[in-house]
N, C-alpha and C positions, 0 to 999 in steps of 0.2 A: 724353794725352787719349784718351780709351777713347771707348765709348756713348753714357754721360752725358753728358761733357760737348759731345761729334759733337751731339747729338739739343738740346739748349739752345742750341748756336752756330749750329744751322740754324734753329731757330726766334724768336733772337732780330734774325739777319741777316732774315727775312722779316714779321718782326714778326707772330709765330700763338702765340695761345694753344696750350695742351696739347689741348683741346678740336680746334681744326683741326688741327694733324697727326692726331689720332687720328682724326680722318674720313678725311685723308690716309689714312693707314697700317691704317685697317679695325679701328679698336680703341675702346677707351672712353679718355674723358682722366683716370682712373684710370691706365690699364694706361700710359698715357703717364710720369704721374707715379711711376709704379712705376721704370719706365724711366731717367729723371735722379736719381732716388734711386740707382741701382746695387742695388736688391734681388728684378729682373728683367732679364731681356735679352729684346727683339722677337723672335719666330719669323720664321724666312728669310723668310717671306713677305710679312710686313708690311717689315721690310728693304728688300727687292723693290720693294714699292708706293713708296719714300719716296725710292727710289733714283731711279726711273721720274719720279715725279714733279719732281724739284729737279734731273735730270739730271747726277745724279753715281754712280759706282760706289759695289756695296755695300761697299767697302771703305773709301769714304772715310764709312765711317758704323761700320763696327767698328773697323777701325783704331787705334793710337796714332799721331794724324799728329804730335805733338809729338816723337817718337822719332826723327822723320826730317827734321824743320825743312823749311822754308817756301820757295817760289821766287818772287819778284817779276815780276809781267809786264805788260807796258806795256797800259790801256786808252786806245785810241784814238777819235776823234771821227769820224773817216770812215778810208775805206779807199780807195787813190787810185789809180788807172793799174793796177789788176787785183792789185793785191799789196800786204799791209799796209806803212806807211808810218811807221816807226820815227823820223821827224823833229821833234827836241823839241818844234819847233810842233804836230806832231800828235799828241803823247801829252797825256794829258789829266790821267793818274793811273797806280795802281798797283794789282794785283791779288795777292792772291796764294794758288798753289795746291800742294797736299802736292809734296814732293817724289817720290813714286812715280808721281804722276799726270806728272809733266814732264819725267821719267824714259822713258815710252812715247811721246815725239812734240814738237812745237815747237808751243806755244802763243802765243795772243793775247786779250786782252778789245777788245770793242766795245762802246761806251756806240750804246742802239739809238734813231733817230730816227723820226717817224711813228706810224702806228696801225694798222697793216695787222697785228699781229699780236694785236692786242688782244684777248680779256681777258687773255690767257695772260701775253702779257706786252708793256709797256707802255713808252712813250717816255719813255727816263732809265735804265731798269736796263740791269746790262750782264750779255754774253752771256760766257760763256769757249768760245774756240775752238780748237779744233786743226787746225794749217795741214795739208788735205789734197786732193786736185784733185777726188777723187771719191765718192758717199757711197751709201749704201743709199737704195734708194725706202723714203719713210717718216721718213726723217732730217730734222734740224732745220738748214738749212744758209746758209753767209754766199756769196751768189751775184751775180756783176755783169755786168751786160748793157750793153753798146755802149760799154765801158770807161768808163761814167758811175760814180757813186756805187754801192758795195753797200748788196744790204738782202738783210733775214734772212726767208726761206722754207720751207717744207714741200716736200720733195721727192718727187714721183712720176714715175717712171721708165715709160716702155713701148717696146716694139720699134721705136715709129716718133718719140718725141722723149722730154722732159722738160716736165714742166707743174710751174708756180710756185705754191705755193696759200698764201694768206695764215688767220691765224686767225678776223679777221675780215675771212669771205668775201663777207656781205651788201652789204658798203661797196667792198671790193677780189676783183674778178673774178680768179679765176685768170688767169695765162697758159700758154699750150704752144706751144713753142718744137719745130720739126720737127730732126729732125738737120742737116738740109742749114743751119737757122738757127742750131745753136749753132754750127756754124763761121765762118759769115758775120758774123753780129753782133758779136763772137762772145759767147757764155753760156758763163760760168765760173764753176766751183763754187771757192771758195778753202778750205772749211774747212767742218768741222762741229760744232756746237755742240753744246756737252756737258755746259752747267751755263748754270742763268739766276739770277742773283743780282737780286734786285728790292730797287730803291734807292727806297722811300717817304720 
């Protein structure tokens, strides 16, 4: 599985015309359909853009991921006591992601509940996460505060705490949490989300 058919499996898991990715990727839905033909290849940069946007590496877009088979990984319904929760009650389903990607780190899917991250992305699709404690300001991150339920956040980082900001921030106020509060409450980053697969 090369370009073509990378570029068709991404677009038929999001359900977009040739036309939307090409908005995506900064192109016409010509140069898109040139693309699933195999009688062009994307410039790095539109790559980039498509990469950026579906929050996957450019590799899982040039790639043969068929060359290197597939790894299953449990999507879960919540995330429980600070740390995902592998208990067949709580798997809900199965994901599954190249073997190169799972090859760099210990993965998880989360089916996302609520609307705090809306429009980007919406209650029902799920995230794929990579289990890691700590992420860049900026990152897309599965975070749990008072060892209640996680939920999925925008990370911004500064010298004096972490602030939680949703996509839809009209509806859901940020929070910022001081330092002295992630330890107290305590705010734990479990992972960062690295691919949003929307399940219409």
């Amino acid at each position: 599985m090369g370009i073509p058919e990378n570029l068709k499996r991404l677009r038929e898991r999001y359900d977009l015309s040739q036309a939307d990715l090409g908005r995506i990727a900064g192109v016409t839905n010509k140069s898109v359909s040139a693309w699933e033909n195999g009688t062009k290849e994307p410039r790095m940069g539109a790559i980039q853009r498509m990469a950026d946007y579906f929050h996957i590496k450019k590799s899982d877009i040039i790639e043969d991921q068929q060359r290197h088979g597939g790894v299953h990984i449990p999507v879960l319904g919540t995330v429980i006591a600070g740390f995902p929760m592998y208990a067949a009650e709580n798997i809900i389903g199965y994901e599954e992601i190249p073997q190169v990607m799972a090859s760099q780190g210990d993965y998880f899917a989360l089916k996302v509940t609520g609307h705090s991250m809306e429009p980007r992305i919406c209650e029902g699709d799920v995230v794929i996460v990579r289990k890691q404690s700590d992420v860049e300001s900026g990152d897309t991150a599965i975070v749990m505060v008072n060892s209640e339920e996680a939920t999925i956040k925008h990370i911004q980082k500064t010298a004096e705490g972490i602030t939680l900001i949703a996509n839809n921030f009209a509806v859901y106020q940020p929070h910022f949490y001081t330092n002295k509060e992630i330890m107290a409450r305590p705010v734990r980053i479990l992972g960062k989300v690295v691919e949003l697969r929307g399940k219409l």
